[in-house]
N, C-alpha and C positions, 0 to 999 in steps of 0.2 A: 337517374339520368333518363329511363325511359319517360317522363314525365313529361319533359321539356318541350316536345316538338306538341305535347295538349295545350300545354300553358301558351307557347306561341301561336296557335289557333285562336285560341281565347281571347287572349290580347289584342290581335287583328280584328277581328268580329267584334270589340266592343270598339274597340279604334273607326271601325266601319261605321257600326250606327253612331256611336257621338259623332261622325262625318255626314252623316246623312243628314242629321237633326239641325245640326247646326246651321246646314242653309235655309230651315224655315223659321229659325229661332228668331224673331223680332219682327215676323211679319205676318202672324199669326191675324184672323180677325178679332178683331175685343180687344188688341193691344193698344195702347192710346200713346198720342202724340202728337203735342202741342209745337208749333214754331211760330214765333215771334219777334222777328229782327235775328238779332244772333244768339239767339237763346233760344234750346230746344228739352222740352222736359218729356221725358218718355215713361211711361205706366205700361209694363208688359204683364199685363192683370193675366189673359186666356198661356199667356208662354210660360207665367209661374204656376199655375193650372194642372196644363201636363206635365211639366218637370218634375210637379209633385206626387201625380200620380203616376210617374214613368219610376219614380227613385221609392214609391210606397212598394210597387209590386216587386218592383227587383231585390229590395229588403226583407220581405215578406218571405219571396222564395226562397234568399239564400238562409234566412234564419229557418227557415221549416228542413234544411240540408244537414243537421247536424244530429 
């Protein structure tokens, strides 16, 4: 039970950053997007980028925690 008040730190903090990120997510520059009448095709080439490199290092770290 002493745990619990770490893990709800935890949670909030990443709760934070996925909040933060998420209002530059799709408006990154390099992200492409076509509109054409009513059709709109969207290429988030630079957003799938970082996300790759934001979920490489956080996998990296927690695997090297064991």
């Amino acid at each position: 039970m002493m745990d619990f008040p770490k893990i709800l730190m935890i949670i909030g903090g990443v709760l934070l950053l996925v909040g933060f990120f998420m209002q530059f997510i799709g408006k990154l520059p390099g992200d492409i997007v076509f509109k054409k009448g009513n059709t709109t095709v969207y290429f988030p080439i630079i957003t799938s980028i970082v996300i790759s490199i934001i979920l490489s290092v956080l996998f990296s770290f927690f695997g090297r925690m064991k």
